[in-house]
N, C-alpha and C positions, 0 to 999 in steps of 0.2 A: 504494500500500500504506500503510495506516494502523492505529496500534496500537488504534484505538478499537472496531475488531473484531480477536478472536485471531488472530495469525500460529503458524502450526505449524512449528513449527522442532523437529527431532532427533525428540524423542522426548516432547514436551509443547508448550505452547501459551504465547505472551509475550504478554504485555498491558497491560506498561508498559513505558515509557522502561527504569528500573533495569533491570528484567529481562533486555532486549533489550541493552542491555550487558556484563550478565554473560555472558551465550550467545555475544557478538562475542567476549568474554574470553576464555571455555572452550576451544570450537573455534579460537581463535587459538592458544593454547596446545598441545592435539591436533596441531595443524596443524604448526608449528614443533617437537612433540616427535617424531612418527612421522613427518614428512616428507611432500612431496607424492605420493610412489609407494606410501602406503598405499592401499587398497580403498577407506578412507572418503573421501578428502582429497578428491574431489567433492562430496560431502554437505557436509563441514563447509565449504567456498568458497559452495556457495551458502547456506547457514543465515547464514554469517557477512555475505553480501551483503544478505539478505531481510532480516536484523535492520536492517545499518548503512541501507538504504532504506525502511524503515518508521520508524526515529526520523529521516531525514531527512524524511519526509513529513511526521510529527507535530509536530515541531520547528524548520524551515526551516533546521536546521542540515547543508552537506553532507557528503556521504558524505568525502570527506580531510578535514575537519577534527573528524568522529568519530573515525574513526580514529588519528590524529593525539592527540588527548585519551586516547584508552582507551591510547596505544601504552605508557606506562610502566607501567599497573595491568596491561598482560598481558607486559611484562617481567618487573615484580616478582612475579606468578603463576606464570610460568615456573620463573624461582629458586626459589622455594619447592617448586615439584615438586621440581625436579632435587637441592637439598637434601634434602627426604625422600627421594628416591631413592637417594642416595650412604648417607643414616643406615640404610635397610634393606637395601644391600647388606654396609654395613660388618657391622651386627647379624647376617644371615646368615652371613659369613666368621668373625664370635666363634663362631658356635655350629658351624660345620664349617669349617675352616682348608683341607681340600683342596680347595675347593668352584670356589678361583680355577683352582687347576689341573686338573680335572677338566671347567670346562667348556671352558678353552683345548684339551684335550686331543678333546673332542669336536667344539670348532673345525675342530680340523686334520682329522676325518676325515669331519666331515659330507658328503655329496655324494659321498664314495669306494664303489665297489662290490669289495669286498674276498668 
């Protein structure tokens, strides 16, 4: 596998090294946010394996030592989710304060046949 023709990964096409990066990034991200027992978490193992083996092909760099390189820019991605995610739930609970309790309250009875 080589970037010098498109690889289709997701839902478009990479065709350079950067790109094939960013997509290891992304889906590494996905991956680590929803957990491996999501629907997609097969798609994104392989998009993330077809990227890291296309720039190993391109590059003669291998697949653990891309990974290895990308491992901080998709920690530091992560945090930035997980901070926007903490600023829009905060900003949700400003503008409905019951919001914490109401969905604990449908915690507890999701799954009950009442």
């Amino acid at each position: 596998m080589n970037l010098n023709i498109p690889l289709r990964v997701d839902y478009g096409d990479v065709r350079t090294v950067l790109s094939a990066e960013r997509v290891i990034r992304r889906l590494s991200v996905d991956l680590r946010w929803y957990g491996p027992d999501h629907p997609m978490s097969g798609e994104w193992v392989k998009g993330i394996e077809d990227c890291a083996q296309a720039i190993e092909a391109t590059t003669g760099e291998t697949v653990p030592t891309i990974m290895e390189r990308l491992s901080d820019a998709i920690e530091r991605s992560f945090a930035r989710q997980e901070k926007e995610a903490d600023k829009h739930w905060k900003q949700m609970l400003a503008r409905n304060p019951y919001l914490d309790a109401q969905i604990k309250v449908e915690e507890v009875f999701s799954g009950r046949n009442f």
